[in-house]
C-alpha positions as CSV (number, residue, x, y, z in Angstrom):
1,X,73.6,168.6,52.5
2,X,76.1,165.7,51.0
3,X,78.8,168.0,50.7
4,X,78.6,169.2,54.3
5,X,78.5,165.7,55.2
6,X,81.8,165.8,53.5
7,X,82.4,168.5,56.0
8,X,81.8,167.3,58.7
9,X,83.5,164.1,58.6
10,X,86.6,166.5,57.2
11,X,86.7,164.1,54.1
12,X,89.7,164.9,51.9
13,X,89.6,163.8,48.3
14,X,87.1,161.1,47.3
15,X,86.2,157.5,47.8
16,X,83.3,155.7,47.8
17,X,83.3,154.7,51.2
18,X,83.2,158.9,52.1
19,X,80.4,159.1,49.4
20,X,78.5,156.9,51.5
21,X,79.3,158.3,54.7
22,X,78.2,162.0,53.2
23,X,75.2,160.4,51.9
24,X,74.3,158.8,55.1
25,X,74.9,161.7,57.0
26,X,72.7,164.2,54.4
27,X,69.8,161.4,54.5
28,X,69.6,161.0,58.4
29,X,69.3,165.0,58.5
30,X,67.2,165.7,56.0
31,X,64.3,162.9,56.9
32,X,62.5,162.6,59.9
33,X,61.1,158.6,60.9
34,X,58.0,160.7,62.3
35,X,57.8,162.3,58.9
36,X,58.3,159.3,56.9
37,X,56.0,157.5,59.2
38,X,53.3,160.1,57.9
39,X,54.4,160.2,54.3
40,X,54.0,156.5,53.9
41,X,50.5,156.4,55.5
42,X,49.3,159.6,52.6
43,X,51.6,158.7,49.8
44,X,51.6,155.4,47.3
45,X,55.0,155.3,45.9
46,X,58.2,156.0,47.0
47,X,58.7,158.6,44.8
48,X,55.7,160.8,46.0
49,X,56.9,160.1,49.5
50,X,60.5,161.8,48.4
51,X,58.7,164.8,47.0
52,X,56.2,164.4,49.9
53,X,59.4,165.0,52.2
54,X,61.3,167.3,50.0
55,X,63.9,165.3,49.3
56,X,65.3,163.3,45.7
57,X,64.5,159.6,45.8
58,X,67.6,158.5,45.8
59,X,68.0,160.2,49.6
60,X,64.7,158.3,50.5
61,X,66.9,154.9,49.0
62,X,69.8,155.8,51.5
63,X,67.5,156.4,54.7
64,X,65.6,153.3,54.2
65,X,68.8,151.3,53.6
66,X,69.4,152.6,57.2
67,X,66.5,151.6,59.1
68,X,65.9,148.7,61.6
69,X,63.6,146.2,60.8
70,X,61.2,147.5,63.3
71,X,61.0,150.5,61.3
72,X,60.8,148.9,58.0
73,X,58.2,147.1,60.2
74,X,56.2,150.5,61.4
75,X,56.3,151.6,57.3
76,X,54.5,148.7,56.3
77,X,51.8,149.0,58.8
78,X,51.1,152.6,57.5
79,X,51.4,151.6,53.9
80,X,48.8,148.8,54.6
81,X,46.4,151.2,56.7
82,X,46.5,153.5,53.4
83,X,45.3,151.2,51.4
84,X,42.5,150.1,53.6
């Protein structure tokens, strides 16, 4: 999915600001909020929430580093209701 980030933006050679960009791109296609959203409330580490999705952790990192604080916010709630 990176690479047809890479495509889509019609990247030519490399740079890390087009890595980024590609990542981005893969991240925001590949992860739902609503699924995330449900992940968090059945999983306890990030980890199992990136298998949970069906996605590496390192995706997970770059979709989270993209979220509002609202959403970070919404997370947190479901992370906390888990635990209760």
């Amino acid at each position: 999915m990176h690479e047809l980030g890479h495509a889509h933006y019609g990247h030519v050679g490399v740079t890390g600001k087009q890595e980024l960009l590609a990542d981005r791109w893969a991240a925001h296609r590949l992860i739902s909020f609503d699924d995330l959203l449900a992940a968090a409330g059945m999983e306890q580490s990030s980890s199992s929430v990136a298998s949970s999705l069906g996605v590496l952790p390192g995706v997970l990192e770059t979709y989270l580093k993209m979220l509002t604080r609202a959403d970070l916010d919404a997370l947190r709630t479901a992370a906390i209701r888990r635990a209760a």
